[in-house]
N, C-alpha and C positions, 0 to 999 in steps of 0.2 A: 613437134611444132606444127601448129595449122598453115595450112597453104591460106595465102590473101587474096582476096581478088578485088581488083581495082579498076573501079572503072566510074564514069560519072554518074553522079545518082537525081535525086526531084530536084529542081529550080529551086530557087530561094521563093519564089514566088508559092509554089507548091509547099512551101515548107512553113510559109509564114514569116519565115526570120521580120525581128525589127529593121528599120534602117541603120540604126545603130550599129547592129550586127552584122549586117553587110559591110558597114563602113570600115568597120575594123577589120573584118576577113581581108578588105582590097588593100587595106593600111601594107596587110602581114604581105602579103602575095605578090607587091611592089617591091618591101624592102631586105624582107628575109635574102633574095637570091642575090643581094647586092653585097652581101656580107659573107656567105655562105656559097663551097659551090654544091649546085645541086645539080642530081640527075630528073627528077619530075617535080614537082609542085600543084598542086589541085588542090581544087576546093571539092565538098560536096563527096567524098569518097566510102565504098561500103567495105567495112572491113567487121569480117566477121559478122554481128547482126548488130553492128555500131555505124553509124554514119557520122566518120570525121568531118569537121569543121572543115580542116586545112591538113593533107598530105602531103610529107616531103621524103623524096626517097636521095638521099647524098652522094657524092661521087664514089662512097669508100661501101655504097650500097646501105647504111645504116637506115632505117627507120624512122621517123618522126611524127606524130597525132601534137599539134596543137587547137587545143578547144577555148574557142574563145565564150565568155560565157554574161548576159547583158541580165539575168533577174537571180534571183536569190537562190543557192542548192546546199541540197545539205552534204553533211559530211559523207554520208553512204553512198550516195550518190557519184562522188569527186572521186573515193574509193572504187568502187567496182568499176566504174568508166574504163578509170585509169588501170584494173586488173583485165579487163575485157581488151584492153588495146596490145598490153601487155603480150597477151596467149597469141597474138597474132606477131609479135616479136620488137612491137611499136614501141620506142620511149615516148612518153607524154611530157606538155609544157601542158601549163593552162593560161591565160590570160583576161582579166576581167574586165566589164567596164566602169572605170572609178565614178561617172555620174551616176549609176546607181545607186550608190553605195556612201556615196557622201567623199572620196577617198581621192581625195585631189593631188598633185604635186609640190607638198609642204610639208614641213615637220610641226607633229601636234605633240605638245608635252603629255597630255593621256588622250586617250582615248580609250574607247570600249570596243571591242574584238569580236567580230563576227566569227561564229563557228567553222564554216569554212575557211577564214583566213586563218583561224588557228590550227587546221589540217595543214594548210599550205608554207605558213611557214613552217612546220615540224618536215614536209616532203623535199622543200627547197631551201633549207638552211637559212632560214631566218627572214627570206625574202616571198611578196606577192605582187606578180605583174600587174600593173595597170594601163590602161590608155584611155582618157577624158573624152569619150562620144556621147556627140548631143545629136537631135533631127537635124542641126544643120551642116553637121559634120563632125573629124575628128577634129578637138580642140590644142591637143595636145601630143607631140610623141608619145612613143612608149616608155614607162618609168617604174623601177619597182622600187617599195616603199618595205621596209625592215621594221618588224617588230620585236622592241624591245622591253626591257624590263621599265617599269615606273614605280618610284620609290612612295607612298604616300605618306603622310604625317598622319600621326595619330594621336591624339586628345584625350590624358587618364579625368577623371572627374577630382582628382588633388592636384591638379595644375602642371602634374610633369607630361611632355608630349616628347613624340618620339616617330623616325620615319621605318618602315619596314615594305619587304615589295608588294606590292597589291598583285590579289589572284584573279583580278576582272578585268583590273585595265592595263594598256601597256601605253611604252611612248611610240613615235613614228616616226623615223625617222630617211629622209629622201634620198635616196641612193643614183649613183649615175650609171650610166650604160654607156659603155665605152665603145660597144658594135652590136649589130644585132645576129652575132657568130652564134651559134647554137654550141652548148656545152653539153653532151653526154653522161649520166653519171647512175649511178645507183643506189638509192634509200630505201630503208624500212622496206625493203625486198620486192620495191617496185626499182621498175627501168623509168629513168626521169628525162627531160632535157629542160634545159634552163640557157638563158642569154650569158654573154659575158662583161659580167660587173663581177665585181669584187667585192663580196661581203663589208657592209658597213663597219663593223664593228673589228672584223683585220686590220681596212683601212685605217680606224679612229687611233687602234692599239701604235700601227707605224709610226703617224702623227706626233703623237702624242710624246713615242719615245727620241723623235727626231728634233723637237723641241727641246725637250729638256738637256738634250746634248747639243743643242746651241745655246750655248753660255750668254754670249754677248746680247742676245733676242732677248734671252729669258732674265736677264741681270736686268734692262733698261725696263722692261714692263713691271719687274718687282721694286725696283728704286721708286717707280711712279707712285704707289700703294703706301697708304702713311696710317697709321695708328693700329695696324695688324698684325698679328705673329706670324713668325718665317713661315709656318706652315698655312696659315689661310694665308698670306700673300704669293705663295707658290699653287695653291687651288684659285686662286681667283685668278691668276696670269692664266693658267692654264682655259679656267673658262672661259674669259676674255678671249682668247686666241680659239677655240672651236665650238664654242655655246650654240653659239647662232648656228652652225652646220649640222652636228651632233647631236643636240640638247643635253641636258646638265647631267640627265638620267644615265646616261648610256656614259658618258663620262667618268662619273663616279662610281660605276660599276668595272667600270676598266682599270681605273687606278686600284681599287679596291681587290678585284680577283687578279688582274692579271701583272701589274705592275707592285702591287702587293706592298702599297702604302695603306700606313695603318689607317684608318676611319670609320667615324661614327654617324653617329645623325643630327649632332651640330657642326659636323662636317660637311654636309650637304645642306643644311641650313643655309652657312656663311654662302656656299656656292650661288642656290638660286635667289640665298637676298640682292647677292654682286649682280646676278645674270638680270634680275630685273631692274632695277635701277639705271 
């Protein structure tokens, strides 16, 4: 294991950072220790031939490199960082900033996926931190946005159409942050850290199954629904009830793999004609 050495390194001013990226370092530097106990906290730190963003050493002595990052990197880049931080015995977080990126705090039924975000969520389970900074500050807390599958319809030229997943875009869907605790963990044979939320799609699966085991909920929204078969008025109560949170996409993938009602693609059809409407 390399020995660290730690100590303060050039200014932001020496370094150029935007204000953007100051703004969010002061965001983390403020809130992290309010969550978390910690033994140090710095900005500006050299470890190894890396200069962290943000060091935090914990009470239990663990390690933490969170880099927060305001312009576009590629995949190799997020890699070796986070293998460089590694050998010093660091788990890594990353955190971005969503006004770069377009990656605001909502749910988008597709979108198109930035190659780093699809590194990121393969490294963090499905999830990518954001926090909304503009020149005039940060707009928003910190939030991380889960990317999911998105189902697309497809058009034969004899009339019959059909949805399957698209390999470009996904949905998005807006997760909550319950603290800004630091979670520990290990993928794809990097050391990570991540905040504590609860994976979207654990969550949706809980839901999903805690409704339909309330009878009397789930009886009065399917009594409402009139000229539809038990089975689409059992998909449309369900959408009704977490559409707007969810979106339809990650819904019908949950019913489908994990709850393991049968479905097709006028199955998901009847779903987003109901959701829009």
């Amino acid at each position: 294991m390399k020995c660290m050495e730690i100590q303060n390194h050039l200014s932001n001013e020496k370094r150029g950072e935007s204000f953007q990226h100051v703004k969010i370092k002061r965001y983390l530097m403020k809130n992290i220790p309010q969550d978390n106990n910690i033994k140090i906290i710095r900005e500006e730190v050299a470890i190894g031939n890396r200069i962290a963003d943000i060091f935090c050493q914990l009470a239990n002595d663990k390690k933490v490199v969170i880099e927060v990052q305001h312009s576009m990197i590629s995949v190799k880049s997020i890699i070796q960082r986070t293998r460089d931080y590694n050998d010093s015995d660091c788990h890594v977080l990353w955190v971005f900033n969503a006004s770069s990126f377009d990656r605001y705090p909502k749910n988008e039924a597709s979108a198109r996926v930035l190659n780093f975000e699809k590194t990121c969520q393969k490294l963090f389970h499905g999830r990518v931190y954001y926090i909304n900074a503009f020149e005039t500050g940060n707009h928003t807390p910190l939030y991380p946005l889960y990317f999911n599958c998105f189902y697309e319809q497809k058009f034969l030229p004899v009339g019959f159409n059909y949805y399957r997943k698209s390999r470009s875009l996904k949905s998005i869907v807006l997760g909550e942050l319950e603290s800004l605790e630091l979670k520990l963990f290990k993928n794809l044979n990097l050391k990570l850290a991540r905040f504590n939320d609860e994976n979207v799609r654990d969550q949706c699966l809980k839901e999903i199954k805690l409704f339909l085991a309330n009878q009397p909920l789930l009886t009065k929204i399917v009594s409402s629904l009139k000229e539809l078969s038990d089975k689409d008025k059992l998909l449309c109560a369900i959408t009704a009830k977490f559409g707007r949170k969810y979106g339809v996409d990650l819904i019908y993938d949950i019913l489908k793999q994990k709850i393991k009602i049968y479905l097709n693609g006028n199955d998901l059809h009847v779903m987003k004609s109901y959701f829009t409407h």
